[in-house]
C-alpha positions as CSV (number, residue, x, y, z in Angstrom):
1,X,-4.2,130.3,32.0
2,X,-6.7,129.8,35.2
3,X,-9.7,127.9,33.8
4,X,-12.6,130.2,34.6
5,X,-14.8,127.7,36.3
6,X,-12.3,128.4,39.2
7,X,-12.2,132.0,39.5
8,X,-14.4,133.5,42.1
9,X,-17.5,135.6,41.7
10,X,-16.8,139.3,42.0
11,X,-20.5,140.3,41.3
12,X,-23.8,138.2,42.1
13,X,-27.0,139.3,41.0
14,X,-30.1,137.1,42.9
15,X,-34.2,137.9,41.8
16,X,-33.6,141.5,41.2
17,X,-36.8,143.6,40.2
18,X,-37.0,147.4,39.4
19,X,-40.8,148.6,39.3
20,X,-41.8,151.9,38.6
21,X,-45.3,153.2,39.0
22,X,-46.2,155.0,35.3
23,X,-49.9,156.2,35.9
24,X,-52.4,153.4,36.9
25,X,-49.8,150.8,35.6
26,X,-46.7,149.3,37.2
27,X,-43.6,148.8,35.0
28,X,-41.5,146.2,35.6
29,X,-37.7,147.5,34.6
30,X,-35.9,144.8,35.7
31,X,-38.0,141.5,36.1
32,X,-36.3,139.0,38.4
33,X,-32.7,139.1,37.0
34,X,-29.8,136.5,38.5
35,X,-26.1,136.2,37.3
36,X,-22.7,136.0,38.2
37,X,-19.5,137.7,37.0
38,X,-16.3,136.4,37.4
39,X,-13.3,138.6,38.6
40,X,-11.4,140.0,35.5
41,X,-14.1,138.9,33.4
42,X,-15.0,141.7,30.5
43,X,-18.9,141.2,30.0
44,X,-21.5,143.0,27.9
45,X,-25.2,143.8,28.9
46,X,-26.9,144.1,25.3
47,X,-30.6,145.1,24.7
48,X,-32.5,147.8,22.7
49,X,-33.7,151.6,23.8
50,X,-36.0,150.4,26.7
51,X,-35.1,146.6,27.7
52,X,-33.5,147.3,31.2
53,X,-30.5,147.5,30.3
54,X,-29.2,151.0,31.8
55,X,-31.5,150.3,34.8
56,X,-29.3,147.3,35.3
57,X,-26.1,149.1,35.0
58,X,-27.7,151.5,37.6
59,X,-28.1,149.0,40.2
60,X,-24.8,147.1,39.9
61,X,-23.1,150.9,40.2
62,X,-25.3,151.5,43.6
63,X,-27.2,154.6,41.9
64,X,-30.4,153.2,41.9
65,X,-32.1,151.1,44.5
66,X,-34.1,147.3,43.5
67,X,-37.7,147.4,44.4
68,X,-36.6,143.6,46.0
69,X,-33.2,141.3,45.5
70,X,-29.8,141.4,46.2
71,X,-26.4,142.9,44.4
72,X,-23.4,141.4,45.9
73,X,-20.3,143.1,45.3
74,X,-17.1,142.0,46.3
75,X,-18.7,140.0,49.4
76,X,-20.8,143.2,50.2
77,X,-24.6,143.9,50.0
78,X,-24.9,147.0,48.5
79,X,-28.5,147.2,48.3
80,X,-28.3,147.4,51.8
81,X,-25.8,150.5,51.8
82,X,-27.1,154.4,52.9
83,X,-26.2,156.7,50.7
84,X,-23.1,157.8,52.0
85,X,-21.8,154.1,52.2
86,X,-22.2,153.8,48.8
87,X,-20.6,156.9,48.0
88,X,-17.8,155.5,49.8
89,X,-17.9,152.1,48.4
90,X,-18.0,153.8,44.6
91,X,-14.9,155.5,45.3
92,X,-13.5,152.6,46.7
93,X,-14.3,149.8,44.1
94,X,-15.7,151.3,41.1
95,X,-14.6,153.2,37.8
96,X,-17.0,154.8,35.5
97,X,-16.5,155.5,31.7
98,X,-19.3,157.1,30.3
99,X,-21.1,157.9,26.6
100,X,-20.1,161.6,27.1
101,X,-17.0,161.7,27.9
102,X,-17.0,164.0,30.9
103,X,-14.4,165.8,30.6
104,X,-13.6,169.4,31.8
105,X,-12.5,171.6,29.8
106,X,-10.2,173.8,31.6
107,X,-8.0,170.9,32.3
108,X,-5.5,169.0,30.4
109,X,-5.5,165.5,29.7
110,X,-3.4,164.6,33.3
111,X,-5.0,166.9,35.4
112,X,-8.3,165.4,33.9
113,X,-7.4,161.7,35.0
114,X,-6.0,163.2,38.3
115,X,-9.3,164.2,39.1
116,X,-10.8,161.3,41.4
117,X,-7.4,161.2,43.6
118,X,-8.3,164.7,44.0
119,X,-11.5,163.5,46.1
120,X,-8.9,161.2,47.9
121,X,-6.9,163.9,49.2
122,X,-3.7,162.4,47.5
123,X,-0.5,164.4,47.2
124,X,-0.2,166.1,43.8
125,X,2.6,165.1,43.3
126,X,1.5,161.2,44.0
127,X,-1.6,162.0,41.5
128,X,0.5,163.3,39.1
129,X,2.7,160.3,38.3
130,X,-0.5,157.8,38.4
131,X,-2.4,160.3,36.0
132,X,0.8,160.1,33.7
133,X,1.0,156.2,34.4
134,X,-2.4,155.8,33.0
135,X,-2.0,158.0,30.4
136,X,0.8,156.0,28.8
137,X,-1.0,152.6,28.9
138,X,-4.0,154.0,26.8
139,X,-1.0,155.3,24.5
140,X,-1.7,158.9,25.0
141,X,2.0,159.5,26.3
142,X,2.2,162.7,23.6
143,X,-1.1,164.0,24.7
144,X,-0.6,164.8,28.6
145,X,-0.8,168.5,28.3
146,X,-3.3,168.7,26.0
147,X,-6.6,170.0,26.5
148,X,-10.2,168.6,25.4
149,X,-10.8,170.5,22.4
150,X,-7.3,169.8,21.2
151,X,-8.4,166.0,21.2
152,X,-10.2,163.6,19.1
153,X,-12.9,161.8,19.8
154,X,-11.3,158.6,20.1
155,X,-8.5,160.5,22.3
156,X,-10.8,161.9,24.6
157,X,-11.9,158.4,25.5
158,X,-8.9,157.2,26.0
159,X,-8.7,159.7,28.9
160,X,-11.7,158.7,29.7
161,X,-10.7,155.1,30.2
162,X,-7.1,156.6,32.1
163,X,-9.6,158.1,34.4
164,X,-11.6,155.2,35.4
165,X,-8.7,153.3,35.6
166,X,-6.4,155.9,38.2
167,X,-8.1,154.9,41.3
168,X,-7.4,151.1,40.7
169,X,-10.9,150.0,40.5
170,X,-11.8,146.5,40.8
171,X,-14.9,146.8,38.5
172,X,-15.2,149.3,35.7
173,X,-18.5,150.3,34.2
174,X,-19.1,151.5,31.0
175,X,-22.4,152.8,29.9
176,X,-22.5,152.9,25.7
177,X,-18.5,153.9,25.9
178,X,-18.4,154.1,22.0
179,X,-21.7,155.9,21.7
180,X,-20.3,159.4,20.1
181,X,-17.8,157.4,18.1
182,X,-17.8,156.7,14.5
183,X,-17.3,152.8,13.7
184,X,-13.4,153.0,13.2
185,X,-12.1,154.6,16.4
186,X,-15.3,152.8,18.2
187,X,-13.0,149.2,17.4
188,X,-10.0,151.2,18.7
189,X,-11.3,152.3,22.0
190,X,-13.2,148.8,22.5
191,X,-9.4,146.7,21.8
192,X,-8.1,149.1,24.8
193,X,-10.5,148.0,26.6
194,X,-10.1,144.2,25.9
195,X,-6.2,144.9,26.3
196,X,-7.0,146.4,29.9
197,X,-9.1,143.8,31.2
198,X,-6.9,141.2,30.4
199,X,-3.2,142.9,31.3
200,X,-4.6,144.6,34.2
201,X,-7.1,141.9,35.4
202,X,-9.9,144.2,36.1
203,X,-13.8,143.3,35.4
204,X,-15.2,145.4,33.3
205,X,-19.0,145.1,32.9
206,X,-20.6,147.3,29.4
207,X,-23.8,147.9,28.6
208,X,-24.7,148.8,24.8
209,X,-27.3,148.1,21.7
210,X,-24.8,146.7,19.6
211,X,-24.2,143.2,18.9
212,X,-21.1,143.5,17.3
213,X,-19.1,146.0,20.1
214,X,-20.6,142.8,22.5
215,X,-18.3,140.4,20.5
216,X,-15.5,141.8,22.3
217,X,-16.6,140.6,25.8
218,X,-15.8,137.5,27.3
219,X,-19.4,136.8,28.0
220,X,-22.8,138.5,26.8
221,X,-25.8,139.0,28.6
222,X,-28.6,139.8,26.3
223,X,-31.6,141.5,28.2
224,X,-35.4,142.3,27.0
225,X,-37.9,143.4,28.8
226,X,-36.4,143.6,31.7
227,X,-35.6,139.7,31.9
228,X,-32.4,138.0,30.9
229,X,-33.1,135.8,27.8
230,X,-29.8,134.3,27.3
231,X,-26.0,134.6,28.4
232,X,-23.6,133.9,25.4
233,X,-19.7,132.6,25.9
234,X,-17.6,134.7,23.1
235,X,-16.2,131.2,21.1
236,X,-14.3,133.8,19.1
237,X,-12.6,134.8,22.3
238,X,-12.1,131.3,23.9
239,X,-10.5,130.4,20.6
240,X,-8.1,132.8,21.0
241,X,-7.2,132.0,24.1
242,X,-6.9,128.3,23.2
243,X,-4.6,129.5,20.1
244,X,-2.1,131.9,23.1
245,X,-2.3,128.8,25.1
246,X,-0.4,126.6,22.0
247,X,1.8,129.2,20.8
């Protein structure tokens, strides 16, 4: 296994601030952040209801703007991006897997992963097969035709995750992806996860309020107030990785 010391940034964070004007007062969001994140690195952004957290998430997705610093992504600048550069540059590099899980109702489980090669302009035919690609490695191969409401929780996730995953990202995002889960399938969907970042060697970067979903991530970045206060290796994981080394 590559030693991670060698493996390239994919995202670099330098002095970023957020400040938002509340009244008379200024608050400060995000308060001079700086980081890296390694390609196929699986990290978690953890904090409580307030600490920056989502703001953070914001920025590294391009959907907010800093008040000052830079977000280097893949070599480019994106707080430096118009609009409709970023919009392009999303589509491009970045998959989304959100709380709710977005999907629509109308359409089945493929044609609801085939959606963002729709925006492409790919063949259906061409989506089709990736949709149904996707769908097997999340182990929802019996579930192609069905529809939302004929879904668990759990299942409807899953799809989620196929979707974010069709357009062959190279960052995912995930903003409380276990959120409307109970505990159980919330360990289920967060070992997909794990399971894709590793086989498929994309970065995934999450952002939640629980400690013990984090312990899944290679690396955890714990946030409050708007500041980084510490960035945590996952021994549990390096263990393991020592352990697949000597088997």
């Amino acid at each position: 296994m590559e030693r991670e010391e060698n493996v390239k940034p994919i995202i670099t964070v330098n002095n970023l601030y957020k400040l938002y004007r509340v009244g008379d007062s200024c608050v400060r969001a995000l308060d001079g952040v700086s980081f890296e994140i390694r390609e196929g690195e699986f990290c978690a952004i953890v904090g409580t209801s307030g600490s920056g957290k989502s703001t953070l998430l914001n920025m590294l997705a391009g959907l907010e703007k800093p008040t000052k610093g830079e977000i280097i992504i893949n070599g480019c600048h994106i707080e430096k991006l118009k609009e409709d550069e970023l919009v392009r540059f999303r589509r491009e590099n970045v998959g989304f897997i959100f709380q709710s899980f977005h999907l629509i109702g109308t359409m089945n489980a493929v044609e609801n992963v085939a959606l963002p090669l729709n925006f492409r302009g790919e063949a259906r035919k061409v989506r089709t097969a990736k949709a149904e690609r996707m769908l097997d490695l999340v182990n929802l191969s019996k579930h192609k035709k069905h529809m939302p409401n004929q879904m668990s929780g759990g299942q409807q996730q899953r799809v989620g995750v196929a979707r974010a995953l069709v357009t062959d990202p190279k960052i995912i995002f995930a903003d409380e992806p276990t959120g409307n889960l109970d505990s159980h399938t919330s360990e289920e969907v967060m070992g997909l996860m794990q399971k894709v970042v590793r086989e498929q060697g994309r970065t995934l970067v999450m952002v939640t309020h629980d400690d013990h979903l984090a312990e899944y991530a290679d690396r955890v970045f714990h946030i409050i107030d708007g500041k980084i206060v510490k960035i945590e290796e996952n021994l549990r994981r390096e263990r393991e990785d020592i352990k697949d080394e000597t088997d």
